[in-house]
C-alpha positions as CSV (number, residue, x, y, z in Angstrom):
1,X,-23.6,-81.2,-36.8
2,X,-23.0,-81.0,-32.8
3,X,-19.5,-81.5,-31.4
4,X,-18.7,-84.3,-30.4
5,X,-18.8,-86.0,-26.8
6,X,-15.1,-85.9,-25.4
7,X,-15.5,-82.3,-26.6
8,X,-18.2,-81.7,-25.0
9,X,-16.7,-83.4,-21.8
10,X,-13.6,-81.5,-22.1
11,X,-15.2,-78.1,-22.3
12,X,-17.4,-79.0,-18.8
13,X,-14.2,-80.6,-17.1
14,X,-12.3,-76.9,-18.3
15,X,-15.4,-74.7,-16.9
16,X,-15.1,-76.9,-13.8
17,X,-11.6,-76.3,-13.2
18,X,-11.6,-72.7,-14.3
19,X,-14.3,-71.3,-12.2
20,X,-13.2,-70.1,-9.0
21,X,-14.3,-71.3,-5.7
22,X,-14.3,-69.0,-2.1
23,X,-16.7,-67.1,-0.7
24,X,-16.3,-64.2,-3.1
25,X,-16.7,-66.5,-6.0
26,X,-19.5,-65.9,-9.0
27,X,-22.1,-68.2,-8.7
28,X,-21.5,-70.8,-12.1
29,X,-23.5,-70.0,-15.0
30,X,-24.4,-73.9,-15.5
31,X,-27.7,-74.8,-15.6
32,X,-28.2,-76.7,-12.1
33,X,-30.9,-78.9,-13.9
34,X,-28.1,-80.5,-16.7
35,X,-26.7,-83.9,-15.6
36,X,-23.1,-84.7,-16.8
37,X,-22.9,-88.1,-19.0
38,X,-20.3,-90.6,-17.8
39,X,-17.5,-91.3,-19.8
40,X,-15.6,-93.7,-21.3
41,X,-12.0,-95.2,-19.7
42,X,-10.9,-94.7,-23.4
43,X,-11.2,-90.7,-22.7
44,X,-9.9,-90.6,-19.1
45,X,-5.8,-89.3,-21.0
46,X,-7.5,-86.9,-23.0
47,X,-10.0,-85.5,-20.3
48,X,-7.0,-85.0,-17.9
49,X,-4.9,-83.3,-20.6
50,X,-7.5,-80.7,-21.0
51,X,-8.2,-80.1,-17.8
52,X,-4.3,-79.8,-17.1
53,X,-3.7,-77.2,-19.9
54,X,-7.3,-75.5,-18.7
55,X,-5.6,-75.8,-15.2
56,X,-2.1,-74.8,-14.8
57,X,-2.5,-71.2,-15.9
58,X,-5.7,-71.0,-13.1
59,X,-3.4,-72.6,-10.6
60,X,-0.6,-70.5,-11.4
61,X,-2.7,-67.1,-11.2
62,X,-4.0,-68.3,-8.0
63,X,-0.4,-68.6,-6.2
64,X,1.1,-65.5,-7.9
65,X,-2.7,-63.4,-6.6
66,X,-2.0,-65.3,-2.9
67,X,1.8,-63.9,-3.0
68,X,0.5,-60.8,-3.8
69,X,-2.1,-60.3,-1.4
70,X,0.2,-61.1,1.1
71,X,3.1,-58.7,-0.1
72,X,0.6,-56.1,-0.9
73,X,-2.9,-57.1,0.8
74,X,-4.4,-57.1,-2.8
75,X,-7.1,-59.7,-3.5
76,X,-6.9,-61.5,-6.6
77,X,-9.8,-61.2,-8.8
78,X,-11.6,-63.7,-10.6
79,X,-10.7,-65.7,-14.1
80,X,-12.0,-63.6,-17.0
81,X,-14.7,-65.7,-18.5
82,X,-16.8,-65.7,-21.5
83,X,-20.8,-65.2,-21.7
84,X,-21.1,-69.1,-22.1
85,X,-19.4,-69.2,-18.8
86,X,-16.2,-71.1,-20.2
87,X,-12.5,-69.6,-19.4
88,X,-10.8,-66.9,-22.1
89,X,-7.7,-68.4,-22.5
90,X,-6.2,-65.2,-23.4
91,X,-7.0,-63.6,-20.2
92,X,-5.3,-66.7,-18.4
93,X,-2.6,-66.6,-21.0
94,X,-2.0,-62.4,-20.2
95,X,-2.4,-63.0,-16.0
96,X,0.6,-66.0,-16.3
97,X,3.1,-64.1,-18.4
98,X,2.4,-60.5,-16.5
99,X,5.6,-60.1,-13.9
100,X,3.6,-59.7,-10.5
101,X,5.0,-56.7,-8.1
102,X,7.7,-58.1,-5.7
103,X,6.5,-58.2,-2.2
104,X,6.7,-54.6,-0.3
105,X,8.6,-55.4,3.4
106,X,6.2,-54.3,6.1
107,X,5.7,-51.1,7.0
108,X,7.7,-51.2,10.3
109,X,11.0,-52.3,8.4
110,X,10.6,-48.8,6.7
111,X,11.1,-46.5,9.8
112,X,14.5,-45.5,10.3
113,X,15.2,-44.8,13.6
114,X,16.2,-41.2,14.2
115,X,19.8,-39.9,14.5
116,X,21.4,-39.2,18.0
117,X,21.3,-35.4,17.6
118,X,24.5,-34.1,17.1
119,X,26.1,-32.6,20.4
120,X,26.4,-29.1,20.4
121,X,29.3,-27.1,19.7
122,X,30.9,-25.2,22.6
123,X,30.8,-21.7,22.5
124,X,32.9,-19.4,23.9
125,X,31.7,-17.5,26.4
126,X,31.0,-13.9,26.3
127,X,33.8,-11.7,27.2
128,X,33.0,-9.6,30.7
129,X,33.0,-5.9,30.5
130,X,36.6,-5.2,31.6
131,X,37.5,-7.6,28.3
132,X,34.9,-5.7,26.3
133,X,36.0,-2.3,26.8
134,X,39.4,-3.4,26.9
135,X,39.4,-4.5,22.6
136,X,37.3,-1.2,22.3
137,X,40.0,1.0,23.6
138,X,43.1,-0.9,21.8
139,X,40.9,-0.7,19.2
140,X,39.1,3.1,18.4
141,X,41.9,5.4,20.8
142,X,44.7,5.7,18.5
143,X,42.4,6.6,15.9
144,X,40.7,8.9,17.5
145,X,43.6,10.5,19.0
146,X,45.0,11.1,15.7
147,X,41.5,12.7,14.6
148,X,41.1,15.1,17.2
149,X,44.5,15.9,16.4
150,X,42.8,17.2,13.2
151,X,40.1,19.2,14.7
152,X,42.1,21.0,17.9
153,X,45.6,21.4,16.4
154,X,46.7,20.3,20.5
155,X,48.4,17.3,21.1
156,X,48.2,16.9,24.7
157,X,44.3,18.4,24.2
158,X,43.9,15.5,22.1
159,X,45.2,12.8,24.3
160,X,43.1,14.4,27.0
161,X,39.9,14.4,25.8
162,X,39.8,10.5,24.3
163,X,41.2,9.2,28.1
164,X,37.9,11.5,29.1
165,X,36.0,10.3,26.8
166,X,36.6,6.5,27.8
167,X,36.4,7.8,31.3
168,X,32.8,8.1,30.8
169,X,32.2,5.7,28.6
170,X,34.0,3.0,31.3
171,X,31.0,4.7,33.9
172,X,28.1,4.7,31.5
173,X,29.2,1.0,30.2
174,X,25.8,-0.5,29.8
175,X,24.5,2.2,27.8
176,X,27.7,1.9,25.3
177,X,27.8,-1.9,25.4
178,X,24.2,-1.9,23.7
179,X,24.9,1.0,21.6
180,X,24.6,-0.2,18.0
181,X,28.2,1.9,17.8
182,X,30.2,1.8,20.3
183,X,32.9,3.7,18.7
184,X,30.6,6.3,17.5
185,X,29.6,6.8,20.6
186,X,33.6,7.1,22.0
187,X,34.1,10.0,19.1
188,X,31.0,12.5,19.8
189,X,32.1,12.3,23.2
190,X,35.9,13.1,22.6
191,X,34.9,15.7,20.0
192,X,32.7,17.6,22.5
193,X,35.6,17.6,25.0
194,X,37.9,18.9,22.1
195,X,36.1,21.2,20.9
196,X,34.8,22.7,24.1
197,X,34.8,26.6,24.3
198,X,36.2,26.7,27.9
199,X,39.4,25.5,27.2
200,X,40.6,28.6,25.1
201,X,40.8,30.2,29.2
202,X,43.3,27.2,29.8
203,X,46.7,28.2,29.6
204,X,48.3,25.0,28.3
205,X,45.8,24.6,25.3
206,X,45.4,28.3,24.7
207,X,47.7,28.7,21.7
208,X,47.8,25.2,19.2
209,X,51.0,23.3,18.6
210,X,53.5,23.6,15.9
211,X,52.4,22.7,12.6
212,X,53.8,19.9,10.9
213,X,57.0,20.6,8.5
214,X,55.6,19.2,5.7
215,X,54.1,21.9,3.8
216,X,51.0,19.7,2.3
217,X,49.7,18.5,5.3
218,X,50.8,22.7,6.7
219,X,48.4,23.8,4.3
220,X,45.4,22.0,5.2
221,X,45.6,21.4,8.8
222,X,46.0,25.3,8.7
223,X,42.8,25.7,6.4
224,X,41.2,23.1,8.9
225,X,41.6,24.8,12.1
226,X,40.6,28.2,10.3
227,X,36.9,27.1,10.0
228,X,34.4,27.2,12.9
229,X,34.6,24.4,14.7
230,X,30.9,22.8,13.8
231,X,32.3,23.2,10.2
232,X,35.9,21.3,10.8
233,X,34.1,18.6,12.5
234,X,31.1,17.8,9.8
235,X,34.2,17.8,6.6
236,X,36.4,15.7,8.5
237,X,33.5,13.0,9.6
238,X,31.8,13.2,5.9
239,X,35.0,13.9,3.6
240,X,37.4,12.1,6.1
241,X,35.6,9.2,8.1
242,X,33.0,8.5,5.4
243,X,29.9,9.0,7.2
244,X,26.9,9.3,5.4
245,X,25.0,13.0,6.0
246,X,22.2,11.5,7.9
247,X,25.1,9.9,10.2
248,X,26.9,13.1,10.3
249,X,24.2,14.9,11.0
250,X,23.0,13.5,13.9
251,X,26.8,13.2,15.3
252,X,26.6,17.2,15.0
253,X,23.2,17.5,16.5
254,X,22.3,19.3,13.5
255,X,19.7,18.4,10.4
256,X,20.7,17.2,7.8
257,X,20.3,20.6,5.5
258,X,21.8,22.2,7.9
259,X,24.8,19.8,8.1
260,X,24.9,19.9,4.6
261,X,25.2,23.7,3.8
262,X,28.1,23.3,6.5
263,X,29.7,20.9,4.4
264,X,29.5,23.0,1.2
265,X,30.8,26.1,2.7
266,X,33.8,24.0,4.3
267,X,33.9,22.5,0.7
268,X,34.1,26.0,-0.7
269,X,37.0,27.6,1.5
270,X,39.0,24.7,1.7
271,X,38.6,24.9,-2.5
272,X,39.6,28.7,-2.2
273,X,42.9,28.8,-0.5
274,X,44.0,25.1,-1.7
275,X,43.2,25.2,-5.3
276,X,44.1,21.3,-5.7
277,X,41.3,20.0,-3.1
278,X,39.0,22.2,-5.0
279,X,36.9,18.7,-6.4
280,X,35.1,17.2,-3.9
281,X,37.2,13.2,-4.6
282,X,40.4,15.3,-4.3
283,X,39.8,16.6,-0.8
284,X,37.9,13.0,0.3
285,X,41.3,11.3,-0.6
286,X,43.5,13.4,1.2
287,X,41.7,13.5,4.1
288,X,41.5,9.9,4.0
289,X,44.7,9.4,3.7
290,X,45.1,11.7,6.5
291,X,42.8,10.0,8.8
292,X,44.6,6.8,8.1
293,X,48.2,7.3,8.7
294,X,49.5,5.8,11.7
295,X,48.8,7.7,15.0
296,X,51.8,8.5,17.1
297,X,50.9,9.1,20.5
298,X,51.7,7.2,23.1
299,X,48.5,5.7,25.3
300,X,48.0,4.6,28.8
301,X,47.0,1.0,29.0
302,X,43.1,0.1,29.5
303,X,43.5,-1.0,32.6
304,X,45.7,2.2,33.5
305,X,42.3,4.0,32.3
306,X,39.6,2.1,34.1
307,X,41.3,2.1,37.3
308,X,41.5,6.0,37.1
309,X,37.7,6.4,36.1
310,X,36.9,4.3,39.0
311,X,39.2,6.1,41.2
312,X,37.7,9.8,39.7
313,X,34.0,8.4,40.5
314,X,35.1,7.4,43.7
315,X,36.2,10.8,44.4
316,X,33.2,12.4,42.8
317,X,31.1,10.2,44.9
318,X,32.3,11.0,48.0
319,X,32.5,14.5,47.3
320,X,29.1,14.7,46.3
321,X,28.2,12.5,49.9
322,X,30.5,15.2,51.7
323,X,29.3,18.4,50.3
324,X,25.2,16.4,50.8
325,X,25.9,16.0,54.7
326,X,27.5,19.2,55.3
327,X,24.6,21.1,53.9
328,X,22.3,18.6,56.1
329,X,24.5,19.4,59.3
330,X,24.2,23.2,58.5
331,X,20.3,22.9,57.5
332,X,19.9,20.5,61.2
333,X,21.9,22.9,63.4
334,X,20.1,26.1,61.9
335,X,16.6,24.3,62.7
336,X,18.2,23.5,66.5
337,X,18.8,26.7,67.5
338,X,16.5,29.1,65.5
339,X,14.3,31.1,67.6
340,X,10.6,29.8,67.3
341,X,9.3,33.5,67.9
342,X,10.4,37.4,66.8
343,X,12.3,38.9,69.5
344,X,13.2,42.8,69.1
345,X,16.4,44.1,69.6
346,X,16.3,47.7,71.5
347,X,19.7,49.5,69.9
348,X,21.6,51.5,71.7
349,X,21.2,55.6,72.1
350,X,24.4,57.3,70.5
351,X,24.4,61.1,70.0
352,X,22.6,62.7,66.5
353,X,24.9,66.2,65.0
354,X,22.8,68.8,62.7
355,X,19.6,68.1,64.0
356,X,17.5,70.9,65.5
357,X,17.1,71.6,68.9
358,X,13.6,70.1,70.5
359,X,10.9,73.1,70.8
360,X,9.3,75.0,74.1
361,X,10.3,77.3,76.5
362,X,13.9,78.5,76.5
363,X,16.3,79.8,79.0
364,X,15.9,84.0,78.7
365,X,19.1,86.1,78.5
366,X,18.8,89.5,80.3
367,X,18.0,91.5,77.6
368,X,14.9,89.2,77.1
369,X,14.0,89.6,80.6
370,X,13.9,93.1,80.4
371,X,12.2,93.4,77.5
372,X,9.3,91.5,79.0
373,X,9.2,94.0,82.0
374,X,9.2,97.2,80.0
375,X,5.9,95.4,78.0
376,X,4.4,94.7,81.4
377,X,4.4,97.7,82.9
378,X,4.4,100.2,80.4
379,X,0.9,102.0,79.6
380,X,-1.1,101.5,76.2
381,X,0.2,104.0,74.3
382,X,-2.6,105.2,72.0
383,X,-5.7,104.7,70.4
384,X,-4.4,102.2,68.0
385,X,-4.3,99.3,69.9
386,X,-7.4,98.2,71.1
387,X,-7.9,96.9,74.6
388,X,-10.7,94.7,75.4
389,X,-13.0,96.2,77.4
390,X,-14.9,94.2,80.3
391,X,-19.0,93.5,80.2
């Protein structure tokens, strides 16, 4: 038994109302050949009910695919159908209740628009030379004082020979300003000075000072300045400055097995005469702690010291320009009046003693002048002397 005909009108109005229309739409599986009945008035409220419930959920897709193609530009698809071409309600059911994405803003509301860059801090500027070498010497001489100190036993020697060793390192400023240390630099140079064989001819620093009353730091000071002086300098920069032996080393101008068989030895006679610095920590902490201690001498102020290196290469400088055109005058006047060819120089006679009298005929005495006549006039006396006869 067939359905019957406000079904069958209901299900054509449905597949009507369900299909979707556009350009993009499937074409209707209806056969374009069927005709569609006209129907009664008395099915008009049931026709419409059906094709509201088939309908709404169509309708309702529609608008919620329109929002979302224009939140998110994505076309809404077709109503799911079945293979007699009428709507699944269950796929129209599913695409009402399913939330649809809320609307993305447009793309340009996402751009943020870039920070002011933050202003930049103001450095300080970098401190001229004068400051630089300034904080260097407030800094390293009262150490260093203290440490030649150590190595000469000659206080005055000591004082002397770190103003010379700024001295030069005020006129060779560039290359100590880029020297990875500066201070290292500062101490080979006032060691050098310090340690400097010439000064032993000086009569203020030929004899050392007096040793210190207290009989610890007697003892070792004493042991110190008892060592050669390559010796006293590696200990004090490995045991007493902590240098490393590559470091100390190269301060010496030795290699590094050399510097370190200096070491041992130093090791070995300070260990001999003072029995507690025999270990190796023993002697590193006291001459640590004598490294550290507070220096005492009094210092000329930086500027006192730079003024007096520029004033010393002033005076070098112009004695070097002096001495320069003095030796050009001499050289010019000595080319001036130069003779441009040999000239001899006749000396004067001056009377010779002890030498012989000059040969030939000499004055005769009498007796020779009678001798000569007695020879002359006197006959041949004999046979023995042969006359040449004439032919």
């Amino acid at each position: 038994m067939g359905p019957s005909k406000p079904a069958a009108d209901a299900e054509a109005q449905a597949r009507t109302s369900t299909t979707p229309t556009g350009p993009g739409a499937p074409a209707s599986t209806a056969d374009p050949n069927s005709t569609v009945e006209p129907t009664e008035p008395a099915d008009t409220e049931a026709r419409a009910r059906v094709s509201a419930s088939a309908a709404g959920p169509t309708e309702s897709v529609g608008s919620a695919g329109a929002a979302t193609s224009a939140g998110s530009a994505r076309p809404a698809g077709p109503t799911r159908t079945s293979r007699s071409g009428k709507a699944d309600p269950r796929s129209v059911t599913r695409s009402a209740d399913r939330p649809e994405p809320a609307a993305s803003p447009p793309r340009e509301g996402r751009l943020k628009p870039s920070p002011a860059p933050a202003p930049a801090e103001a450095t300080a500027p970098w401190p001229t030379p004068e400051e630089a070498f300034d904080a260097l010497y407030d800094h390293a001489a009262p150490g260093l004082v203290h440490q030649t100190y150590l190595l000469t036993g000659r206080r005055r020697l000591s004082r002397e020979s770190v103003e010379y060793a700024f001295h030069h390192a005020w006129q060779h400023w560039p290359e100590v300003a880029r020297d990875g240390d500066p201070v290292g630099w500062v101490r080979a140079t006032a060691y050098e000075y310090a340690l400097s064989p010439w000064h032993r001819f000086r009569r203020r620093h030929r004899h050392p000072d007096a040793p210190p009353t207290e009989a610890a730091r007697r003892a070792l000071l004493g042991v110190l300045l008892d060592l050669p002086a390559p010796y006293r300098r590696t200990v004090l920069l490995y045991d007493g400055l902590g240098l490393d032996l590559p470091e100390t080393a190269a301060e010496t101008e030795a290699s590094t097995p050399a510097a370190g068989n200096r070491l041992l030895h130093a090791r070995t006679v300070i260990g001999q005469k003072i029995p507690d610095l025999a270990e190796p920590e023993a002697l590193q902490r006291r001459l640590a702690a004598l490294v550290a201690e507070a220096p005492t001498a009094t210092l000329p102020a930086a500027h006192a010291v730079r003024t007096r290196s520029e004033r010393r290469l002033r005076l070098l400088t112009r004695a070097v320009a002096g001495v320069s055109a003095a030796l050009i005058g001499v050289t010019a006047f000595t080319a001036a009046t130069a003779p441009t060819r040999y000239i001899p120089v006749n000396a004067p006679g001056a009377a010779v003693e002890g030498v012989p009298v000059r040969g030939g005929p000499q004055k005769l005495r009498p007796e020779d002048k009678e001798l000569r006549e007695r020879l002359r006039t006197a006959p041949n006396p004999g046979p023995e002397r042969l006359v040449p006869a004439a032919r």
